[in-house]
NUZABA-654506 format. One line per field, with one value per residue (C-alpha): x, y negated, z negated; residue in one letter; residue number from 0; chain. Coordinates in steps of 0.2 Angstrom, whole numbers, padded with zeros to 4 digits. Last residue first. Layout:
BEGIN
u c(X/...)
v c(Y/...)
w c(Z/...)
type c(A/...)
seq c(NUM/...)
mol c(A/...)
***
This chain:
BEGIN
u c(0541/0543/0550/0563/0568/0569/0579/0591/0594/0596/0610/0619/0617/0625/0637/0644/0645/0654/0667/0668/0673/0683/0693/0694/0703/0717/0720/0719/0732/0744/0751/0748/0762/0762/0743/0729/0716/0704/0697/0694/0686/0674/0670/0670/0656/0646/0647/0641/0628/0619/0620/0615/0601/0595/0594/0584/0574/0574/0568/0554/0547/0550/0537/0525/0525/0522/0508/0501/0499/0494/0478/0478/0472/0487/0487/0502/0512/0531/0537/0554/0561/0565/0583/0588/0578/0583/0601/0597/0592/0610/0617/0606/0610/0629/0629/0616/0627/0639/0625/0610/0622/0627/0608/0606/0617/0612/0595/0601/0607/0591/0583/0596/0595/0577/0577/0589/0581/0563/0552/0547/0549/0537/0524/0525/0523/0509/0503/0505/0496/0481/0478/0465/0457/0454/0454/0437/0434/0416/0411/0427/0433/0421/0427/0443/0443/0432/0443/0460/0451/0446/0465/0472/0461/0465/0485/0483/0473/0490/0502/0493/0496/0482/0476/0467/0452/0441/0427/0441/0449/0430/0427/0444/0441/0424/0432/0448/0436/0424/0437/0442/0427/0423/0413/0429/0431/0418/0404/0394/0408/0411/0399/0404/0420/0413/0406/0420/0430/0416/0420/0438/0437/0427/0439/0452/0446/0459/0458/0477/0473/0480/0492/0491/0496/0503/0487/0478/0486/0487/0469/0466/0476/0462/0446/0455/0442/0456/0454/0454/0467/0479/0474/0479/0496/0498/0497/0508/0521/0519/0519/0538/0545/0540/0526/0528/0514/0514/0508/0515/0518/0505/0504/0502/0504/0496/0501/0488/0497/0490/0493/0481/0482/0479/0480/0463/0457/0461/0476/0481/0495/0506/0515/0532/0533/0541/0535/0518/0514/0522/0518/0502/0496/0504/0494/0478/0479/0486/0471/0460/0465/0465/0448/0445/0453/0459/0451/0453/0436/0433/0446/0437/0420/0424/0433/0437/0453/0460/0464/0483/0496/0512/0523/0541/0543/0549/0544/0543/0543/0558/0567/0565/0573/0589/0580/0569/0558/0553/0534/0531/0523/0519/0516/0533/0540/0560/0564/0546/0553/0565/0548/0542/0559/0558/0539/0544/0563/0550/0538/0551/0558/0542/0542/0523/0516/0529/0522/0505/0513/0519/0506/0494/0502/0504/0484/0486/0495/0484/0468/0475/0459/0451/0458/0450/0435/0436/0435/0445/0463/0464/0448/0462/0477/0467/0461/0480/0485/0474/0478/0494/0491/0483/0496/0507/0498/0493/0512/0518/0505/0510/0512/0505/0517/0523/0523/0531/0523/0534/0536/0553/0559/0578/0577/0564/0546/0531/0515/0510/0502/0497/0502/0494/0473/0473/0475/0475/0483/0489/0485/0503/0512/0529/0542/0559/0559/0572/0572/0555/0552/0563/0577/0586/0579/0570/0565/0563/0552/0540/0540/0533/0518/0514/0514/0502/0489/0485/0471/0455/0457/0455/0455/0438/0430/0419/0428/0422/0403/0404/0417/0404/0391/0401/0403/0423/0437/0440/0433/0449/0452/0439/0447/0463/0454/0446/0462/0468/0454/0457/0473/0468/0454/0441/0428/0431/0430/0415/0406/0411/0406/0387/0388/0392/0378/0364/0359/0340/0338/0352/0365/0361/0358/0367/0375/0390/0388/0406/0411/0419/0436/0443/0449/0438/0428/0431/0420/0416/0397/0392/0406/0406/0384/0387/0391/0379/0387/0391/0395/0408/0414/0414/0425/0436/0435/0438/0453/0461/0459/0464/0482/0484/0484/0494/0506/0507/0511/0525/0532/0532/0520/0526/0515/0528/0540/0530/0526/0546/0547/0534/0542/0536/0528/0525/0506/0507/0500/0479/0472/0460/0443/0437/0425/0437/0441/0458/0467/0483/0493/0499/0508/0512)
v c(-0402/-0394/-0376/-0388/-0394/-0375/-0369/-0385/-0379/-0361/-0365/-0376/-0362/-0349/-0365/-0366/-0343/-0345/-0357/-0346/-0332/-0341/-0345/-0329/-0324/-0335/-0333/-0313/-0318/-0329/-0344/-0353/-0343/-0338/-0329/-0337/-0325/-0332/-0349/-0342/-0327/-0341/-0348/-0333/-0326/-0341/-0344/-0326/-0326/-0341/-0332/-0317/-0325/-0340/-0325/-0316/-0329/-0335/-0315/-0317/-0335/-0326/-0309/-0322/-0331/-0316/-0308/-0325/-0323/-0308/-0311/-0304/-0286/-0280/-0263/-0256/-0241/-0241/-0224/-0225/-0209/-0201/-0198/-0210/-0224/-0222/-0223/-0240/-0245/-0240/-0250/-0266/-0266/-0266/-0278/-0289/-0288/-0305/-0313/-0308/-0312/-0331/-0333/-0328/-0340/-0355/-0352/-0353/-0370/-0376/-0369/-0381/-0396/-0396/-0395/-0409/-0418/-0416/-0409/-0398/-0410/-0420/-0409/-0402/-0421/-0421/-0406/-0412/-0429/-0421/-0407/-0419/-0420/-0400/-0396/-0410/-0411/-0423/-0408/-0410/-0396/-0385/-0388/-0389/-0372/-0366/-0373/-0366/-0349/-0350/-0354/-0342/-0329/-0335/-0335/-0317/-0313/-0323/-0312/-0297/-0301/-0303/-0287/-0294/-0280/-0293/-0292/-0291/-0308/-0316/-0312/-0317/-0333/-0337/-0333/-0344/-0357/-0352/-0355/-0370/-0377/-0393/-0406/-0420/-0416/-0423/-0412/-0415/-0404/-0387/-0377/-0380/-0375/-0357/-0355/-0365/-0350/-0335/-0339/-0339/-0321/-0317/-0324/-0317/-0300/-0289/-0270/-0268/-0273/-0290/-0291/-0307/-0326/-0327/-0320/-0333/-0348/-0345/-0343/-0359/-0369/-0363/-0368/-0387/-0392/-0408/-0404/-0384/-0387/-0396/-0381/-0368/-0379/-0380/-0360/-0358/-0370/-0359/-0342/-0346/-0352/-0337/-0334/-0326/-0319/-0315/-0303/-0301/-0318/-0317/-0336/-0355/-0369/-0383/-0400/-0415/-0419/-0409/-0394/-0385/-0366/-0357/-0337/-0335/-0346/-0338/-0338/-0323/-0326/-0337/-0344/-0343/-0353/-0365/-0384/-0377/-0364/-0367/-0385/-0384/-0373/-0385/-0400/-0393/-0388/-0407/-0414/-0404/-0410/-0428/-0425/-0416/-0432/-0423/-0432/-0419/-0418/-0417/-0402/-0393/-0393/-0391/-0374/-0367/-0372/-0363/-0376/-0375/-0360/-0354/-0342/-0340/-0322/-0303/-0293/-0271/-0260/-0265/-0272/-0287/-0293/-0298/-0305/-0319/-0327/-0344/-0347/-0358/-0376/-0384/-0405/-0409/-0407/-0410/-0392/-0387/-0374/-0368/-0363/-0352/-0343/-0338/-0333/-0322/-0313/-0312/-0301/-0290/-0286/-0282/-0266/-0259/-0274/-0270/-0251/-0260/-0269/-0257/-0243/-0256/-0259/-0239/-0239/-0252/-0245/-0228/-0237/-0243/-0255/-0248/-0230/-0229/-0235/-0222/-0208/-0192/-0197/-0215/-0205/-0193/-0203/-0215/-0199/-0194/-0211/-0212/-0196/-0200/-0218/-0210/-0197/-0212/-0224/-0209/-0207/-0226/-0227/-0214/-0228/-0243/-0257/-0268/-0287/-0296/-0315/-0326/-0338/-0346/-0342/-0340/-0321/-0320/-0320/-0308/-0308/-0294/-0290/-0271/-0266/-0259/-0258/-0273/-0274/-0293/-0302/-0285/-0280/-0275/-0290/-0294/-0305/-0301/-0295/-0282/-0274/-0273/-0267/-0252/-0249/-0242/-0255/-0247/-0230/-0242/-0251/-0239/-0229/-0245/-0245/-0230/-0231/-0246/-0238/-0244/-0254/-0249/-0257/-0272/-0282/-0285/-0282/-0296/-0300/-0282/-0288/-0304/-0296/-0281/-0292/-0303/-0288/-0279/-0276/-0296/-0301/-0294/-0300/-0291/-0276/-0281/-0284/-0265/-0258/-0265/-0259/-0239/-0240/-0243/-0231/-0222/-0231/-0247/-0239/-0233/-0248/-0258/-0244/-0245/-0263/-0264/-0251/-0262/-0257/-0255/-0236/-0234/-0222/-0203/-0199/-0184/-0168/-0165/-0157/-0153/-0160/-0151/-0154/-0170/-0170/-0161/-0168/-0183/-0177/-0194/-0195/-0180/-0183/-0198/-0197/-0191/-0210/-0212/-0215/-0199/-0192/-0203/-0199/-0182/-0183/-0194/-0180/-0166/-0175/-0179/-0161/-0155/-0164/-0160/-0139/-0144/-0153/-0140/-0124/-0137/-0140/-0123/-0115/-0104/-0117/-0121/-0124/-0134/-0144/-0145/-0152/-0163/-0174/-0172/-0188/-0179/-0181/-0169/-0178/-0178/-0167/-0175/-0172/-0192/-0190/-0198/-0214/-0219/-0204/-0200/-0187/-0172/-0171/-0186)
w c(-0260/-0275/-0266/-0258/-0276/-0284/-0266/-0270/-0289/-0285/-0270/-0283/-0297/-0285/-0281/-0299/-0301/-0285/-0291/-0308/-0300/-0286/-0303/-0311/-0297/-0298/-0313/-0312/-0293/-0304/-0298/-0316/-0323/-0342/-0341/-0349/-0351/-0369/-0364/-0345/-0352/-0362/-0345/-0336/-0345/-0346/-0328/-0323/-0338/-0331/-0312/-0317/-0327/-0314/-0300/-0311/-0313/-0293/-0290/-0302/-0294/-0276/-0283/-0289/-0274/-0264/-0276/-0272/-0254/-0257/-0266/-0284/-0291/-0297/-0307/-0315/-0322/-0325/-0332/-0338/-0346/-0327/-0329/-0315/-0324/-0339/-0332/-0324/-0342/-0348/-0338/-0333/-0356/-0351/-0340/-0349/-0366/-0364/-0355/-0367/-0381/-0371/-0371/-0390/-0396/-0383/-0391/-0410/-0404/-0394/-0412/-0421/-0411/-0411/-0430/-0433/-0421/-0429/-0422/-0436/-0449/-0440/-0438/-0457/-0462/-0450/-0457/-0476/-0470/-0464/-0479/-0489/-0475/-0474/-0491/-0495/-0514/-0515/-0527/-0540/-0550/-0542/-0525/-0530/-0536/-0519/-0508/-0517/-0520/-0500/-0493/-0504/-0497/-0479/-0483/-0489/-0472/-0463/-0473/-0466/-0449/-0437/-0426/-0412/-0406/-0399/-0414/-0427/-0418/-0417/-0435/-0440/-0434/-0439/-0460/-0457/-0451/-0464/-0479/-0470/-0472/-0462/-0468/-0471/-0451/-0447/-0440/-0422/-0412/-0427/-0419/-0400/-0407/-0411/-0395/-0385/-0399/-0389/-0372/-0373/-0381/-0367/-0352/-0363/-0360/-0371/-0364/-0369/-0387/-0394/-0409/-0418/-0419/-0401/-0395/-0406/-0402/-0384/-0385/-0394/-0379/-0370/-0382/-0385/-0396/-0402/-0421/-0417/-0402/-0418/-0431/-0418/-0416/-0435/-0438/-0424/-0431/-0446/-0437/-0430/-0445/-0456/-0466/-0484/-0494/-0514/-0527/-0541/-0546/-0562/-0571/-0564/-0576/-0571/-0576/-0581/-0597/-0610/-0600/-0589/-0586/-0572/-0567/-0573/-0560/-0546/-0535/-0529/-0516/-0523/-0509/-0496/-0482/-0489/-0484/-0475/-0488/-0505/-0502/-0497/-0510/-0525/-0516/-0516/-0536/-0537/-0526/-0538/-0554/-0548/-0546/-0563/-0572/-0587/-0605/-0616/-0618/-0599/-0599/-0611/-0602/-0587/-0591/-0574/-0574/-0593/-0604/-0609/-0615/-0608/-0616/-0608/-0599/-0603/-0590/-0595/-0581/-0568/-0583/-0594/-0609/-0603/-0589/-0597/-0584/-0587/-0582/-0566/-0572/-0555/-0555/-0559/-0542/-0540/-0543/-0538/-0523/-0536/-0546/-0532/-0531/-0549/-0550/-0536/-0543/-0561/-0549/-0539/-0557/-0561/-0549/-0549/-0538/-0526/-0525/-0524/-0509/-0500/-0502/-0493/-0481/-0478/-0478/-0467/-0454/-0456/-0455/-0437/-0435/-0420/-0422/-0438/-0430/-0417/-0429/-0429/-0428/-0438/-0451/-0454/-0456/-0467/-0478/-0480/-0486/-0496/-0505/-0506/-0514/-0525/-0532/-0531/-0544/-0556/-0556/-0559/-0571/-0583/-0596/-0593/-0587/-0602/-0599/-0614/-0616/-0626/-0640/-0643/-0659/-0656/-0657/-0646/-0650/-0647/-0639/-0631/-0611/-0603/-0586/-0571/-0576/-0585/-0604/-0611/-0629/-0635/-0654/-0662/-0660/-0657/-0666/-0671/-0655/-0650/-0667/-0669/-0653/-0656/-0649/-0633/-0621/-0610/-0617/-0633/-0625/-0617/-0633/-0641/-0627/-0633/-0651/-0648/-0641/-0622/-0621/-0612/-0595/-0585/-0565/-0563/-0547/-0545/-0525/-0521/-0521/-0512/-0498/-0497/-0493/-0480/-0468/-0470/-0460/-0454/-0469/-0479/-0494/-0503/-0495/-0506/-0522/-0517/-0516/-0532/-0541/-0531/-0536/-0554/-0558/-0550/-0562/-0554/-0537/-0540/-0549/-0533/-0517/-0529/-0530/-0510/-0508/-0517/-0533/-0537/-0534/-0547/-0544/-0547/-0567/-0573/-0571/-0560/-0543/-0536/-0520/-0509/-0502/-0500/-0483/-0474/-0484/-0475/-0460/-0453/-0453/-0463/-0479/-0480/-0482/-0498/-0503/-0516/-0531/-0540/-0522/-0523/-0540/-0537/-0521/-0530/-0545/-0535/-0524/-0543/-0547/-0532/-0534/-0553/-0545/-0533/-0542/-0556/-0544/-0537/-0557/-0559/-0569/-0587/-0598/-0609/-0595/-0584/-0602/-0604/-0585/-0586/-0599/-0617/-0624/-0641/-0637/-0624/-0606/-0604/-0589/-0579/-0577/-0577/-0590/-0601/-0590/-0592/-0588/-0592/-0582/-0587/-0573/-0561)
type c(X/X/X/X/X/X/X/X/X/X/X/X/X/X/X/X/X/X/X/X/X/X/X/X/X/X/X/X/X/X/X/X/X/X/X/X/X/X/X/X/X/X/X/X/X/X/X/X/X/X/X/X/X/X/X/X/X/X/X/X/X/X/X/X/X/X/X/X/X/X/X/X/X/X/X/X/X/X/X/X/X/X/X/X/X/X/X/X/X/X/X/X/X/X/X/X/X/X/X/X/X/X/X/X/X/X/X/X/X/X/X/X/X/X/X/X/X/X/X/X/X/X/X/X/X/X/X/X/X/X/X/X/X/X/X/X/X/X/X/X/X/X/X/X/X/X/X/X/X/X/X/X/X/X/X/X/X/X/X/X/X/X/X/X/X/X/X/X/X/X/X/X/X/X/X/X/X/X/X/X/X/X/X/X/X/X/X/X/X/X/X/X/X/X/X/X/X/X/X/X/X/X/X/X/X/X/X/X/X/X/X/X/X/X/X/X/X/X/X/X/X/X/X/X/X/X/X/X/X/X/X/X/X/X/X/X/X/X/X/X/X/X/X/X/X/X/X/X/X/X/X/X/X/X/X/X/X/X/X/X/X/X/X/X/X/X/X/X/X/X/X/X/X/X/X/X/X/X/X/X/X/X/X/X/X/X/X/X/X/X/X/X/X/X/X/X/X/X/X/X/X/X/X/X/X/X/X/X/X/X/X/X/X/X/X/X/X/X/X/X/X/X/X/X/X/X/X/X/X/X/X/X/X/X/X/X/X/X/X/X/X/X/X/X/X/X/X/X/X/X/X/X/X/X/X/X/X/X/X/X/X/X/X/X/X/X/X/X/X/X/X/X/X/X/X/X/X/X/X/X/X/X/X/X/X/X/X/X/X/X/X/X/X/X/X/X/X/X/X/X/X/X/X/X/X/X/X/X/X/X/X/X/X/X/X/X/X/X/X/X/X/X/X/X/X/X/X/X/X/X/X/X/X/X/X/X/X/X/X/X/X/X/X/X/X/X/X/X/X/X/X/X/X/X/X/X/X/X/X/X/X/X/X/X/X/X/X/X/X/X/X/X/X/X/X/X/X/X/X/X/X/X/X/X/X/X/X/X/X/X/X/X/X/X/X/X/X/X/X/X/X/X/X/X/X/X/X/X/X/X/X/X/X/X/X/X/X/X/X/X/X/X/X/X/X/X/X/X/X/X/X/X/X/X/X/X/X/X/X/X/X/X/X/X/X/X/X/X/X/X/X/X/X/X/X/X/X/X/X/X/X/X/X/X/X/X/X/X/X/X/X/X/X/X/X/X/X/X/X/X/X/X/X/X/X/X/X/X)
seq c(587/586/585/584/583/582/581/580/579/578/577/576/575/574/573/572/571/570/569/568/567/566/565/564/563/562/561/560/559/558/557/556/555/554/553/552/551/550/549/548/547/546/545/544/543/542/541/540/539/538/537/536/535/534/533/532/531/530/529/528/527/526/525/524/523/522/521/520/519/518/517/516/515/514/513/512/511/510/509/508/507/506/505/504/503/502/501/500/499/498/497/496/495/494/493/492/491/490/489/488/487/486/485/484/483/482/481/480/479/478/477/476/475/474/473/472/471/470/469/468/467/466/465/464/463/462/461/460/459/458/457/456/455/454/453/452/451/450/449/448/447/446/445/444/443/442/441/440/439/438/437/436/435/434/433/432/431/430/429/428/427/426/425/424/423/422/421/420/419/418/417/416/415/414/413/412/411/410/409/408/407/406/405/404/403/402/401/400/399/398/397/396/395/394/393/392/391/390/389/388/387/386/385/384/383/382/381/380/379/378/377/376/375/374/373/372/371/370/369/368/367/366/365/364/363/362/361/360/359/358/357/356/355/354/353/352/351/350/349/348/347/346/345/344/343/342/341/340/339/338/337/336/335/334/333/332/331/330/329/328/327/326/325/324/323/322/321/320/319/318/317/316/315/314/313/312/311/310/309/308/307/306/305/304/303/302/301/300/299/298/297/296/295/294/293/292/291/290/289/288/287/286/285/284/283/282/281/280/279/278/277/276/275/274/273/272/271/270/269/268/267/266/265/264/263/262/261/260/259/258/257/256/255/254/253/252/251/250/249/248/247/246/245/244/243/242/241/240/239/238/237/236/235/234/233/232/231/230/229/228/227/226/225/224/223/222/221/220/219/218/217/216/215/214/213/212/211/210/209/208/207/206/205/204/203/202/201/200/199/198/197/196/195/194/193/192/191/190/189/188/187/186/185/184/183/182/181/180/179/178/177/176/175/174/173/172/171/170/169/168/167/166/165/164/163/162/161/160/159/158/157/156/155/154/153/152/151/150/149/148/147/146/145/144/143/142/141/140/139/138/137/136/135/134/133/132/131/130/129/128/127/126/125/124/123/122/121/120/119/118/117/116/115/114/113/112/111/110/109/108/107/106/105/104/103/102/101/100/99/98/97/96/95/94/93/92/91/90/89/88/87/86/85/84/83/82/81/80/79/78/77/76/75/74/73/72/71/70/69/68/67/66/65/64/63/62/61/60/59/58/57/56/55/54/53/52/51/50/49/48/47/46/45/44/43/42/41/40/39/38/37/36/35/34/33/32/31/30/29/28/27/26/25/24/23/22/21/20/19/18/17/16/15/14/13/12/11/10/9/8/7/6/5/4/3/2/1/0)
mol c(A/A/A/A/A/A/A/A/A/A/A/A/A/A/A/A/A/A/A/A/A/A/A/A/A/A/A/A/A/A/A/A/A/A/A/A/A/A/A/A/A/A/A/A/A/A/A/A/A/A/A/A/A/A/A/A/A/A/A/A/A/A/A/A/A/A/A/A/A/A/A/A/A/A/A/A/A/A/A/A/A/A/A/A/A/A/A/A/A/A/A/A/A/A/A/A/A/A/A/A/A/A/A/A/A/A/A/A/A/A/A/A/A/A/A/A/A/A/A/A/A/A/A/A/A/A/A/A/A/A/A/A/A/A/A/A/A/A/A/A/A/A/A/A/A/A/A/A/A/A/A/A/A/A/A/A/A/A/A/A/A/A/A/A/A/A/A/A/A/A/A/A/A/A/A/A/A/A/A/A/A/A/A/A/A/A/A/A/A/A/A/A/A/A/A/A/A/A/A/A/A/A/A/A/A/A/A/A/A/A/A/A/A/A/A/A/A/A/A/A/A/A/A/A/A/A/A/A/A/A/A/A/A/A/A/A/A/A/A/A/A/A/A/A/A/A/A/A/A/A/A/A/A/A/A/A/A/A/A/A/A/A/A/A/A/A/A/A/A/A/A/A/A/A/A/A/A/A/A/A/A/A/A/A/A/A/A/A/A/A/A/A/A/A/A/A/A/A/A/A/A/A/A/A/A/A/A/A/A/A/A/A/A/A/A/A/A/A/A/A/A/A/A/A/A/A/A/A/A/A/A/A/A/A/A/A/A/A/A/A/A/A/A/A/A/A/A/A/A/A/A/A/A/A/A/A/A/A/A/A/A/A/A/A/A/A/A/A/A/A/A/A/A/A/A/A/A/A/A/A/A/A/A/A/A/A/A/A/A/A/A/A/A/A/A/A/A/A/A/A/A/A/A/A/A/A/A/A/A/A/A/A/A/A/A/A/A/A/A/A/A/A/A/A/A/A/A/A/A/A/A/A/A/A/A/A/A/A/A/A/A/A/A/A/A/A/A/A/A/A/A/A/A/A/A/A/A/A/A/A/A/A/A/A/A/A/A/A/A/A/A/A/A/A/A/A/A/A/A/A/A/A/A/A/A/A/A/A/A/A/A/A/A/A/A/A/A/A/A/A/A/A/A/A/A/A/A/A/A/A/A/A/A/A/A/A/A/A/A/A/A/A/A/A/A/A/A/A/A/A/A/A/A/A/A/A/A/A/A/A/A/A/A/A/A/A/A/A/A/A/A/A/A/A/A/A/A/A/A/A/A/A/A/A/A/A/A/A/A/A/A/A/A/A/A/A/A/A/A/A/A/A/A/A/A/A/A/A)
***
């Protein structure tokens, strides 16, 4: 964090010792201890945030929501204001790029986000480029040999000098192994991992600010996401976490031979430098090259389609940043997909959620859509549902005189978020990755093949999806894992009506309600509640005794604990006979 690098040189920060001293030494050189130093590197950086801000147009922060109260005064730097010409989503662009790394990454991850952000600003940030004056060589080999103990000379027979691409985390050689097979060596910049966390405090300190003093910081829990945020660009820092990705991913394509994963060489990688297998083809984009060399583009975009599916629906784990860089064709029509840092994951549970949304989409099922959508995010307290109901008919109502070949999913995904953000639905981050993920893919095989259609394309990988699902394999096993956790609830209800009945006593529950409902059906509610708790006790009662009876099994049959436990378990059998009669004479 000290003496910290910067890579733009009007930037205002201090540069580190050429000798690569540690911050200690310079601390001790300087006669400043290393807390003296923080601060002082710490108002620097705020200064120049602020500066760069201001540089751009965006004084107004600090009237409307008071952040400099956060970052402190700006300080008035000569030189020509932003253009009159640019738009504020290209002035909010050029500043983050020249704010450097976090803010790049934080700006890809706001382009991601329609939900927080109007369509203009989601065009602009999605043009922020990902690059970085190159790191010098002597550098980069000091990196090396910190990591591996020699020179990198000596650990590849093979590495060259110029890098093949400089991005803003880490910084990409050729070289070759001992063997002679050609590999990529991934080398994060150095200082990085400081300048990284100096930001990321700052962020995190503004988010906290605008989440107490501004309602829509409150409204979208800028401090959640802020910390989000912080997770994954941490993630992205760790390479190991990246080759661990790329090698899950490639498992999933065992048996597939459409996905070309890169081989990850760990005894030449570490959690800053990634060591992987060279992979070379015609970029994705290029129409040009892949006509003349005779690719079938439509078949090229049903198999870009195909390798999204399966990561999402058959694994529930996928690439998350897609673009076309990242792709590479070979000579035989298979794609070779590059940079695993950043990934999503969904589980089980929002999967089969996903399909039932996409099921009351097809079927314009506006209620069971609801359900869908409060079981896939967060909903506020204040939720009307009668509104939110109101405004998917709305949406669906769009969608009746299409087929379903004209559908987007891109705008689904985009009309959905828009309606959740507008209802105060906080929907999981992995979802908004799948939605970016979903848009790259559409707009790739879009380009790749104009008569490309996602949506229909997608049919027999949901039914597929569907069927695995309900399977009975899979039945049997959630109706197994449910058996588990109701003999738990049985085995721990005693001791859970325990401790909550202590709560109680002392005054740390606090129950607060409203009803507004007819009597009559407040009654029936409260007899339904009361035949529940009834099923419960009585479900744990013969559960219970039924594995105490496996267990106590005293010598003589006569005896009185035998003998007890029996009229136990008799009366547990007839509580359920009584429930099951009251439950048929309430039917009739």
């Amino acid at each position: 964090m000290f003496g910290l690098t910067s890579m733009y040189p009007d930037a205002g920060l201090e540069t580190a010792d050429s000798d690569g001293a540690s911050a200690a030494e310079i601390s001790s050189r300087s006669g400043r201890s290393l807390e003296a130093m923080s601060r002082q590197d710490s108002r620097k950086r705020y200064r120049e945030i602020a500066g760069v801000l201001a540089r751009h147009g965006f004084e107004w922060l600090w009237s409307r929501w008071g952040i400099g109260r956060v970052l402190g005064t700006v300080e008035k730097r000569s030189g020509a204001g932003p253009s009159p010409t640019l738009t504020q989503p290209e002035r909010l662009r050029l500043a983050l790029e020249e704010l450097g790394p976090t803010f790049i990454k934080l700006g890809q991850m706001l382009s991601t986000r329609p939900d927080l952000l109007p369509p203009d600003y989601i065009v602009e940030l999605s043009k922020l480029q990902d690059h970085a004056p190159t790191v010098p060589y002597d550098e980069i080999a000091s990196i090396v040999r910190r990591e591996f103990g020699e020179e990198p000379g000596a650990v590849f027979p093979s590495f060259e000098v110029q890098p093949r691409a400089a991005a803003s985390i880490a910084q990409v050689h050729s070289a070759k192994l001992p063997d002679g097979a050609p590999v990529v060596v991934k080398v994060r910049r150095p200082h990085i991992e400081a300048q990284v966390e100096q930001d990321l405090t700052i962020l995190g300190q503004v988010a906290r600010f605008l989440a107490q003093n501004a309602e829509f910081g409150k409204r979208l829990d800028l401090e959640s996401l802020a910390d989000e945020f912080s997770t994954t660009l941490r993630n992205e820092l760790d390479f190991t976490r990246e080759g661990q990705n790329a090698e899950r991913i490639a498992a999933q394509f065992t048996d597939d031979p459409s996905l070309l994963v890169p081989t990850i060489y760990w005894e030449y990688s570490t959690h800053c430098v990634l060591t992987m297998q060279e992979i070379q083809g015609i970029k994705i984009d290029d129409l040009e090259a892949l006509s003349a060399a005779g690719i079938d583009r439509q078949e090229l975009a049903k198999r870009c389609a195909h390798i999204a599916l399966v990561q999402v629906l058959d694994h529930g784990f996928f690439h998350a940043d897609p673009h076309p860089g990242n792709f590479f064709v070979q000579p035989d029509g298979v794609i070779g997909l590059l940079d695993y840092g950043m990934v999503g994951q969904l589980s089980d549970r929002l999967r089969a959620s996903l399909l039932r949304f996409a099921m009351a989409i097809s079927r314009h099922d506006s209620e069971r859509l609801v359900d869908e959508l409060l079981a896939l995010g967060a909903a506020p307290v204040s939720l009307d549902r009668r509104r939110l109901k109101r405004d998917l008919e709305n949406l669906l109502t769009r969608y009746d005189r299409r087929a379903l070949g004209e559908i987007s999913a891109a705008q689904v995904f985009r009309d959905v978020t828009t309606i959740a953000q507008n209802h105060g639905l906080k929907l999981p981050s992995d979802l908004i990755l799948l939605a970016r993920v979903v848009a790259l893919d559409e707009g790739l095989g879009a380009k790749l093949d104009p008569d490309f259609k996602l949506i229909e394309f997608a049919q027999p990988y949901f039914k597929r999806f569907w069927q695995k699902n309900h399977s009975l394999r899979a039945v049997a096993r959630r109706a197994g894992e449910g058996a588990i956790d109701l003999a738990d609830l049985a085995i721990d209800l005693p001791e859970r009506l325990v401790r909550l009945s202590g709560m109680i006593e002392r005054g740390e529950v606090t129950v607060t309600s409203r009803l507004e409902v007819p009597e009559e059906l407040t009654k029936k509610v409260q007899r339904a509640a009361n035949r529940i708790a009834v099923s419960v006790l009585t479900a744990g009662l013969i559960i219970g005794l039924s594995v105490m009876a496996l267990v106590y099994r005293p010598a003589g049959s006569e005896g009185f604990g035998y003998f007890l436990l029996k009229t136990l378990l008799g009366v547990g059998v007839a509580s359920g006979v009584w429930l099951a009669i009251a439950l048929w004479k309430s039917t009739r």
